[in-house]
C-alpha positions in Angstrom: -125.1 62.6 -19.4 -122.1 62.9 -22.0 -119.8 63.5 -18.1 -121.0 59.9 -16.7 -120.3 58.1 -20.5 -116.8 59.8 -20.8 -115.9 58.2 -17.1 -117.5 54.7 -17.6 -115.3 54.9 -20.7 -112.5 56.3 -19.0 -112.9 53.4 -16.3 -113.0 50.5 -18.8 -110.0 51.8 -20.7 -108.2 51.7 -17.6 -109.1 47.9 -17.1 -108.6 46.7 -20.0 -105.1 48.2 -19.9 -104.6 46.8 -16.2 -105.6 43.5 -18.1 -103.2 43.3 -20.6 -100.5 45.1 -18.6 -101.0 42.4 -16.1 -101.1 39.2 -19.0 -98.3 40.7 -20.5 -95.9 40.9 -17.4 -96.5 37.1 -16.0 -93.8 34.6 -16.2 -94.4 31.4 -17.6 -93.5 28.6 -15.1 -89.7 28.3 -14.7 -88.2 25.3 -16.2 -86.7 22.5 -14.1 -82.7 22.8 -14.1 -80.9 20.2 -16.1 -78.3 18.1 -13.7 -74.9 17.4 -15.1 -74.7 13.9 -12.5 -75.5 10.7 -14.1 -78.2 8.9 -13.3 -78.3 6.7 -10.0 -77.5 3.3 -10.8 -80.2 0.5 -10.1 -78.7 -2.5 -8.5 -79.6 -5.3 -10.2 -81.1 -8.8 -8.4 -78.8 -10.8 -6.6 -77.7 -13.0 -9.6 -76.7 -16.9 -9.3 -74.0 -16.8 -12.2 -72.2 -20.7 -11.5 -69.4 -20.2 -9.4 -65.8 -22.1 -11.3 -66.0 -25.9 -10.5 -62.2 -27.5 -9.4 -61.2 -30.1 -10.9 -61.1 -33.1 -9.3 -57.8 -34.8 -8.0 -55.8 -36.5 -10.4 -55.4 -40.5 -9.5 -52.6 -42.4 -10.0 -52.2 -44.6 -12.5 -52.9 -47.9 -12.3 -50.3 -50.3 -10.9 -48.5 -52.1 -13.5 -49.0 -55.7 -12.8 -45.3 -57.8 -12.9 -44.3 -59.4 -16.2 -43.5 -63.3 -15.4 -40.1 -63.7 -15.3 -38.1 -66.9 -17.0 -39.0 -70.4 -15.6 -37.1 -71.9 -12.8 -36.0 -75.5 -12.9 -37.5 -75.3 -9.3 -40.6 -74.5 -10.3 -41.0 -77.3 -13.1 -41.0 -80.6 -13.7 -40.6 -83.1 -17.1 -43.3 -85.2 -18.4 -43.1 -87.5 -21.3 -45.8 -87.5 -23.9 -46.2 -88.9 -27.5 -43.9 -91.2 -29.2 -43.9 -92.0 -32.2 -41.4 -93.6 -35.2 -41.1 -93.7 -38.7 -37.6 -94.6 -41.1 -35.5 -95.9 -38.2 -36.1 -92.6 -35.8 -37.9 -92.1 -33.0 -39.4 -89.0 -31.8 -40.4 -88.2 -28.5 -42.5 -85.1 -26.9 -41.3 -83.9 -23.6 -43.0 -81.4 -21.7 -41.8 -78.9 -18.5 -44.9 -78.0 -16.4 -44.9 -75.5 -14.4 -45.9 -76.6 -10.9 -45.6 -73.3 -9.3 -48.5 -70.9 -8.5 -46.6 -68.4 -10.9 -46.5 -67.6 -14.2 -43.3 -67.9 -15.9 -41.8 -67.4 -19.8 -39.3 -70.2 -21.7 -37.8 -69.8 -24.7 -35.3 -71.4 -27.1 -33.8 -75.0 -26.8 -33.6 -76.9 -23.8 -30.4 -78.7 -23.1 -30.2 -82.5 -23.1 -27.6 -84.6 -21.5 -28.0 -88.8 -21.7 -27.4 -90.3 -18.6 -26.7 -94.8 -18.0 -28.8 -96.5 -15.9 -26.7 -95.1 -12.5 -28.2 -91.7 -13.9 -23.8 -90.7 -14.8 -23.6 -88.3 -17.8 -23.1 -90.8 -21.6 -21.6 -89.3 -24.3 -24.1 -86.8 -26.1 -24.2 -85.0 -29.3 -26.8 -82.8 -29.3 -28.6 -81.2 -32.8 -30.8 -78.8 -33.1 -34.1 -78.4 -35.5 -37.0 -76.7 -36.3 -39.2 -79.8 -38.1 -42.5 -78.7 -38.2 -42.7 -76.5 -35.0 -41.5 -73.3 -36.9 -39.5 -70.9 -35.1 -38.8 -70.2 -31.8 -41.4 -68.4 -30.2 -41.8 -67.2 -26.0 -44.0 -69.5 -24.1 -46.1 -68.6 -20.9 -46.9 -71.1 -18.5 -49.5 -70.5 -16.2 -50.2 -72.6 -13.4 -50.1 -76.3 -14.3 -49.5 -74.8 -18.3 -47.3 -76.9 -20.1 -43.9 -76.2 -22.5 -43.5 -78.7 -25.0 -40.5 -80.3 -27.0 -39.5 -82.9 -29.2 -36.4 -85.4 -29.3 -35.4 -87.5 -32.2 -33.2 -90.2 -32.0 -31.6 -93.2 -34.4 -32.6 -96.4 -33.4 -30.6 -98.1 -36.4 -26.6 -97.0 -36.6 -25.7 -95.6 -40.0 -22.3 -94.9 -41.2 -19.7 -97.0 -42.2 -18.8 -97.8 -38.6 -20.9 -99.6 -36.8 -21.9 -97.4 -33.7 -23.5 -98.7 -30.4 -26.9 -97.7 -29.6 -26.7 -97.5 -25.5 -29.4 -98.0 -23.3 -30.0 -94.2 -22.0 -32.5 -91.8 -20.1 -32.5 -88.1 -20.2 -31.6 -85.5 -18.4 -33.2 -81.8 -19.8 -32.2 -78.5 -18.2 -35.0 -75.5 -19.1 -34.0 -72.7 -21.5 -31.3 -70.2 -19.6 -31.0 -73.0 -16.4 -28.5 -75.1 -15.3 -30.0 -77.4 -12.8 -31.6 -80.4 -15.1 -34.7 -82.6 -14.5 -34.6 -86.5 -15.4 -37.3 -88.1 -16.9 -37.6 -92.5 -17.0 -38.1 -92.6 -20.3 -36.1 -95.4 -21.9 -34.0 -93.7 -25.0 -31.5 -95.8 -27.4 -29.7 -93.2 -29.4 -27.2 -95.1 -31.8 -24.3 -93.0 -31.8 -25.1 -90.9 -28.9 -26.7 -88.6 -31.0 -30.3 -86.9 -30.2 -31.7 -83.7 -32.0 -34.1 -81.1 -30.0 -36.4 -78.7 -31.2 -37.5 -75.2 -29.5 -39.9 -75.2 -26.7 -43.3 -74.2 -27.9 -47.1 -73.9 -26.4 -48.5 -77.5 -27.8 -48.3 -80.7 -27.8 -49.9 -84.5 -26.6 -49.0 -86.1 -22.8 -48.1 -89.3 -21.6 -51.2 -89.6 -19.3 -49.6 -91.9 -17.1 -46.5 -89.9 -16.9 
């Protein structure tokens, strides 16, 4: 029997070192290799980032509307308006109206010529004064708008010399114009003397003037 035991022993000592000879020679599983190229790149959506807005066209600027230009004796005509007297004077408002269907400026001291009853130049000495108007100032008249002055005259003569008061009208010429406009209103400047003030915006009519 011991011939039998020695080979069953002989037998397993071979398996078991087929066994471990064949554990000891396997390979673990290889590793995968490392890549030295990047990554693919993912596109991304289809992104609605706001494409750059022009800006719009530039307008021109708005016309400049024309300034109104100096009054025209052609455009006006001369009213009379309030009279009034105190101390031996008499003061009388005259107005240009502008009867044109444009504006138009004045400004400064109309001129002012006496004229006989055949409407030929009388002597005329002309003053000029502020009295309560204040200083000259530009005046716009619109359609039918109105530029108003005042006229004083003596109606007693003064002086040593006696000095004759002639029966008179008036003849006024618009600030910077030469072509005068008459007016009926009956004037008796002793002397031939008459003081003017500056145009200004305001005043009282005649209304039957």
């Amino acid at each position: 029997m011991r011939p039998v035991r020695t080979i069953l022993i002989v037998v397993f000592a071979a398996v078991a070192v087929t066994g471990c000879s064949a554990r000891s020679t396997a390979h673990p599983p290889a590793a995968s290799p490392t890549s030295n190229q990047p990554a693919a790149t993912i596109p991304a959506p289809n992104s609605t980032a706001p494409h750059p807005v022009a800006p719009p066209p530039s307008l021109p600027p708005p016309p400049v509307p024309p300034q109104p230009t100096a009054c025209r004796t052609a455009q006006l005509q001369l009213r009379t308006g309030r009279v009034e007297g105190a101390m031996g004077h008499q003061y009388i408002t005259f107005a240009f109206q502008n009867r044109s269907s444009e504006a138009c400026t004045m400004f400064g001291f109309p001129g002012v010529q006496l004229l006989d009853a055949h409407s030929s130049p009388l002597p005329t000495k002309v003053g000029h004064a502020y009295f309560d108007t204040g200083p000259a100032r530009r005046v716009l008249l619109q359609r039918f708008g109105y530029a108003f002055f005042t006229l004083a005259e003596a109606l007693i003569p003064y002086g040593s010399d006696p000095q004759p008061c002639p029966r008179a009208t008036l003849a006024a010429t618009p600030p910077g114009q030469r072509q005068a406009l008459t007016s009926p209103q009956a004037l008796t400047p002793c002397g031939g003397s008459v003081v003017v003030t500056p145009v200004r915006s305001t005043g009282e009519l005649d209304p039957i003037s």
